[in-house]
N, CA, C and O atoms as a GROMACS GRO file, in nm:
protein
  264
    1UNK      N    1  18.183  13.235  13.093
    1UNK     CA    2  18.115  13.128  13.162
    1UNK      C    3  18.047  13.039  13.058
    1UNK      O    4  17.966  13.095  12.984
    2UNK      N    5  18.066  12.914  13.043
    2UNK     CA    6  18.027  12.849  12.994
    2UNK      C    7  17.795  12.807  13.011
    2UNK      O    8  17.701  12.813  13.090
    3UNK      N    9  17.815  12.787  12.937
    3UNK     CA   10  17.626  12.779  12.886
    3UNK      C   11  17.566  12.674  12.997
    3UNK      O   12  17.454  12.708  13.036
    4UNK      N   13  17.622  12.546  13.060
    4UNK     CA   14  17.583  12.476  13.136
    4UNK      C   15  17.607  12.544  13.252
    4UNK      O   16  17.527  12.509  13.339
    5UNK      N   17  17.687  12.629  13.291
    5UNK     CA   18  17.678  12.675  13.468
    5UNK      C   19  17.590  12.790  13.434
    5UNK      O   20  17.533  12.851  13.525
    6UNK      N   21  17.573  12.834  13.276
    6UNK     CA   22  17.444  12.978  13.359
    6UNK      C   23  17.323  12.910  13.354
    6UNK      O   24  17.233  12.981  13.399
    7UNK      N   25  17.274  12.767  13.308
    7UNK     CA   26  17.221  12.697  13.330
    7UNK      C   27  17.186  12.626  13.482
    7UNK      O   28  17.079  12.618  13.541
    8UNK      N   29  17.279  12.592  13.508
    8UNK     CA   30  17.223  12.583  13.664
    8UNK      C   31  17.273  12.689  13.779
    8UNK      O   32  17.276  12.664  13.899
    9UNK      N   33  17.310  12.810  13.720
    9UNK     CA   34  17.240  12.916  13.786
    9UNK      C   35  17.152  12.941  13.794
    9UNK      O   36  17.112  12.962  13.908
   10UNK      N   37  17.051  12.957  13.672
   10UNK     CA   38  16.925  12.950  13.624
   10UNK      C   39  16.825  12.871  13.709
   10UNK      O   40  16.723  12.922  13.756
   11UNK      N   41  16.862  12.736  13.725
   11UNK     CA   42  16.768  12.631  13.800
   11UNK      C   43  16.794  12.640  13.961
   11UNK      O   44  16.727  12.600  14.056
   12UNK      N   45  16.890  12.694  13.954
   12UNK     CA   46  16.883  12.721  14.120
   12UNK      C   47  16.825  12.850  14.173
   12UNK      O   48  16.805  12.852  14.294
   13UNK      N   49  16.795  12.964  14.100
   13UNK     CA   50  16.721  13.050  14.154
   13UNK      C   51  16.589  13.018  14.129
   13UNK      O   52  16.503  13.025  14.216
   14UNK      N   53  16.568  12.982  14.015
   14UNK     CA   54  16.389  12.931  13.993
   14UNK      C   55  16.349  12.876  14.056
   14UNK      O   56  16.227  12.886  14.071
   15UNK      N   57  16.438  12.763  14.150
   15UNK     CA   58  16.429  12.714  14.241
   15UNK      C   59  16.351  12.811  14.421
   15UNK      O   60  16.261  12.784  14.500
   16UNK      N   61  16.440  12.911  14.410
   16UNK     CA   62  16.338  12.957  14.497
   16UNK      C   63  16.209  13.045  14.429
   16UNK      O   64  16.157  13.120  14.512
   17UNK      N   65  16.173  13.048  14.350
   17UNK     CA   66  16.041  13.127  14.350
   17UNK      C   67  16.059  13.235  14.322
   17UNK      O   68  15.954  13.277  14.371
   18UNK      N   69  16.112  13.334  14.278
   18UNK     CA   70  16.145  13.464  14.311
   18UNK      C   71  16.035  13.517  14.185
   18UNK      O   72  15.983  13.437  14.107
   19UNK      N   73  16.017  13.626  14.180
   19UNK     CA   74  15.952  13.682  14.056
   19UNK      C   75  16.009  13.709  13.970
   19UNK      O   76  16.119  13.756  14.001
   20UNK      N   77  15.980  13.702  13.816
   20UNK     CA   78  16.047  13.705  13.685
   20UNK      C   79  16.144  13.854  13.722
   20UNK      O   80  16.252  13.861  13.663
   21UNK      N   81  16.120  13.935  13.789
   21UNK     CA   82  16.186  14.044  13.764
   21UNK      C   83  16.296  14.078  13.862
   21UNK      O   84  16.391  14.155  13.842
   22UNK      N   85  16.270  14.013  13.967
   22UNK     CA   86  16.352  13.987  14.071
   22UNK      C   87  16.442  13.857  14.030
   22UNK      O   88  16.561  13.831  14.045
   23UNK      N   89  16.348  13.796  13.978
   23UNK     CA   90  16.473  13.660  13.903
   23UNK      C   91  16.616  13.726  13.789
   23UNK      O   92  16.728  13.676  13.777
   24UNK      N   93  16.566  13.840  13.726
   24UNK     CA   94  16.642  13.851  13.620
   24UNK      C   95  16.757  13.978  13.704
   24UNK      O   96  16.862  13.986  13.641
   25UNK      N   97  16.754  14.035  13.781
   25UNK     CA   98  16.830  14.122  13.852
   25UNK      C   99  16.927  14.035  13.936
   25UNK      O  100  17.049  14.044  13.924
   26UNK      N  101  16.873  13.962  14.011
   26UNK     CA  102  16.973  13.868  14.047
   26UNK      C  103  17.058  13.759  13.989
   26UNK      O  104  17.172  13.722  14.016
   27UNK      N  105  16.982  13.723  13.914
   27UNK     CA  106  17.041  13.686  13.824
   27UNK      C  107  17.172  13.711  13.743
   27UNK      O  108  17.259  13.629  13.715
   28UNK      N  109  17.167  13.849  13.712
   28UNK     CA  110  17.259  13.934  13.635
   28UNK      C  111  17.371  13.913  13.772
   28UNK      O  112  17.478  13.852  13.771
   29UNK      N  113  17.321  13.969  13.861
   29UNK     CA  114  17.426  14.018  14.010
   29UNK      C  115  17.489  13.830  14.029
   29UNK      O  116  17.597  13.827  14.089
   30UNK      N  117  17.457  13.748  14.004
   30UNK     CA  118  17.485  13.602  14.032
   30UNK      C  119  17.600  13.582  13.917
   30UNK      O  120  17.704  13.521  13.944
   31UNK      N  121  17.573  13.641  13.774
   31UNK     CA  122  17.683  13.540  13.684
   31UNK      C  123  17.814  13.701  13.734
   31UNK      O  124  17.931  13.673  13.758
   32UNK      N  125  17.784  13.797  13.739
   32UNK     CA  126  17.910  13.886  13.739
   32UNK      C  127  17.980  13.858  13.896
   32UNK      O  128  18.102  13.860  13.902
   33UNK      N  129  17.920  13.838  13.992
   33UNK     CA  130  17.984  13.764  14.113
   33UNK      C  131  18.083  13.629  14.062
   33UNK      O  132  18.206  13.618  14.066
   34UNK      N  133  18.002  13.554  14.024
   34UNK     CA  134  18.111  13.401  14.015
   34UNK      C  135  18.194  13.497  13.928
   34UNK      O  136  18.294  13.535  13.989
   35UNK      N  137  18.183  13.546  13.804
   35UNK     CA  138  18.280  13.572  13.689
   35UNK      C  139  18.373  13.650  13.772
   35UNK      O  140  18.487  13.608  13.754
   36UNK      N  141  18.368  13.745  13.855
   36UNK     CA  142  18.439  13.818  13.959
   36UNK      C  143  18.533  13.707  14.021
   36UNK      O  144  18.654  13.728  14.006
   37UNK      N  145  18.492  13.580  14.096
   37UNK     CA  146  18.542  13.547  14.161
   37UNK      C  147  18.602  13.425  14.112
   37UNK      O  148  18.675  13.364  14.191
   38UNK      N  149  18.581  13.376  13.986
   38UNK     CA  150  18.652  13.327  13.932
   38UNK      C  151  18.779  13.354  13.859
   38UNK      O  152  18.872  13.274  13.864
   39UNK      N  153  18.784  13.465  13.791
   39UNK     CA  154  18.861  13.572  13.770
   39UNK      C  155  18.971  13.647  13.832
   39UNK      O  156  19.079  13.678  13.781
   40UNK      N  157  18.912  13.680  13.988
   40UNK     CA  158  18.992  13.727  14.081
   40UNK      C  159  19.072  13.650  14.168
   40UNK      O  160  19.186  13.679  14.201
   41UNK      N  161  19.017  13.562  14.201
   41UNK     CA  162  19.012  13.417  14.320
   41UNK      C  163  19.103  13.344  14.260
   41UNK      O  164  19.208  13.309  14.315
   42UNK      N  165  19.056  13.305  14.088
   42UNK     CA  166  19.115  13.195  14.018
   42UNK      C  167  19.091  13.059  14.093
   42UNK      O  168  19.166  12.965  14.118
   43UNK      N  169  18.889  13.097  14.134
   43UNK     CA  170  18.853  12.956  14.207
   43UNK      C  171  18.766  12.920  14.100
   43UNK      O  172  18.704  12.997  14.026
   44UNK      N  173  18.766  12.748  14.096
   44UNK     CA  174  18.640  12.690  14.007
   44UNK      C  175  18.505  12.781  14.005
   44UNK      O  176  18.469  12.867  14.085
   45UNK      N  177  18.445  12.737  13.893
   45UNK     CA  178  18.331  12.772  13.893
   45UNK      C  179  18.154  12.728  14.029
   45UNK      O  180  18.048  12.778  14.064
   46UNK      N  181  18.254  12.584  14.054
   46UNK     CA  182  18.169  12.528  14.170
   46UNK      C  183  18.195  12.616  14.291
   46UNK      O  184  18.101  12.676  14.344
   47UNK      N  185  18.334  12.629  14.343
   47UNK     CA  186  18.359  12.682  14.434
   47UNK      C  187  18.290  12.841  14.462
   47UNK      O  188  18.237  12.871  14.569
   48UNK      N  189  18.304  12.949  14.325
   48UNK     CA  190  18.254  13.029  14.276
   48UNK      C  191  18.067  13.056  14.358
   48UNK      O  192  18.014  13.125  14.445
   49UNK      N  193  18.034  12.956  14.264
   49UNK     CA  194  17.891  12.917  14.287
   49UNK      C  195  17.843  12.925  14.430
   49UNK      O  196  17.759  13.002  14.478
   50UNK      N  197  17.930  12.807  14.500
   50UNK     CA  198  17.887  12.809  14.651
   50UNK      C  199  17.890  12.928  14.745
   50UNK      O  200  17.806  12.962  14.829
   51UNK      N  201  18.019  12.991  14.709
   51UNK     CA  202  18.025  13.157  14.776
   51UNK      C  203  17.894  13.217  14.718
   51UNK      O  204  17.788  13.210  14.782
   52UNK      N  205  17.901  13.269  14.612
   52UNK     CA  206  17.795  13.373  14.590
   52UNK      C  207  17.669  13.298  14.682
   52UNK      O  208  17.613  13.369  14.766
   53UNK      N  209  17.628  13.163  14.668
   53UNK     CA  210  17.514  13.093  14.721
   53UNK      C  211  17.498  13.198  14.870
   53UNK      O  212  17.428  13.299  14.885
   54UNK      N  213  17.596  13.125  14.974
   54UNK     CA  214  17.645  13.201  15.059
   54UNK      C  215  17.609  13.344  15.083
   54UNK      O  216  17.537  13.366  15.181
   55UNK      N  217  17.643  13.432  15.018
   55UNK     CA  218  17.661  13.560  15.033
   55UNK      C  219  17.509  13.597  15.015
   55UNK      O  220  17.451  13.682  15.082
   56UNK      N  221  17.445  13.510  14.899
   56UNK     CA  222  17.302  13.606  14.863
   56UNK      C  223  17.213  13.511  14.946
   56UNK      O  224  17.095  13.542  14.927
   57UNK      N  225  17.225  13.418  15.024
   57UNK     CA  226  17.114  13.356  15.129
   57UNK      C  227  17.006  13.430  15.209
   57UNK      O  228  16.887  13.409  15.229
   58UNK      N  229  17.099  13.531  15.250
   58UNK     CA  230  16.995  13.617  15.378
   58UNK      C  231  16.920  13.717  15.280
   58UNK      O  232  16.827  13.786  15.322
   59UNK      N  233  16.967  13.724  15.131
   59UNK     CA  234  16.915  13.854  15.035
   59UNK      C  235  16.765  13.776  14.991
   59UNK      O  236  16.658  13.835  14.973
   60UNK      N  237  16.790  13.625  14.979
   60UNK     CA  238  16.702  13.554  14.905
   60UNK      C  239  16.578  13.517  14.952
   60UNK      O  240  16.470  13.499  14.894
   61UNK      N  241  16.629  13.505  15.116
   61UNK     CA  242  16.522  13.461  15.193
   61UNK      C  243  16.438  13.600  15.270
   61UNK      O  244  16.343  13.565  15.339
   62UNK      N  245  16.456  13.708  15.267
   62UNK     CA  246  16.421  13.837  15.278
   62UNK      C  247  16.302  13.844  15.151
   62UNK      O  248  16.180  13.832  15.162
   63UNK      N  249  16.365  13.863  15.054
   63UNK     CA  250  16.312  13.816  14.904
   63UNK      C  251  16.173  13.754  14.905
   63UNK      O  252  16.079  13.834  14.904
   64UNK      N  253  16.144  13.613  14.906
   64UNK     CA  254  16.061  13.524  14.929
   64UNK      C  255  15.980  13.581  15.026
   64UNK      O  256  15.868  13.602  14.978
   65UNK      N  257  15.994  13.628  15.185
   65UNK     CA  258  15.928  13.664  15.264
   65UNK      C  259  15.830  13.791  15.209
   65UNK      O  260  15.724  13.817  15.266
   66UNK      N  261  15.867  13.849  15.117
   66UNK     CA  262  15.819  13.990  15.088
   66UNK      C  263  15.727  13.925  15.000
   66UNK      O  264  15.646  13.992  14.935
   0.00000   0.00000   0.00000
């Protein structure tokens, strides 16, 4: 994965708030998902992006509530 998409991976979770330690776990679980599904899929990295978005929504907003 190139340095600009773990970059705005980066700005989109900071984006919600999460705590440094909860930021860096998901984090990890965010670049091996796209790399998974870029990999497997052989979908863009955008496309990539938007699924995982998707998938970890209800994880994120659980997250925040706590």
């Amino acid at each position: 994965m190139e340095k600009n998409q773990l970059i705005e991976i980066e700005k989109y979770l900071k984006s919600k708030n999460l705590s440094s330690a909860v930021f860096a776990e998901v984090y990890d679980h965010f670049v091996m998902l796209i790399s998974e599904l870029i990999n497997k899929q052989e979908i863009s990295f955008p496309e990539a992006f938007v699924q995982t978005q998707i998938k970890w929504q209800n994880e994120l907003e659980m997250v925040k509530a706590d």
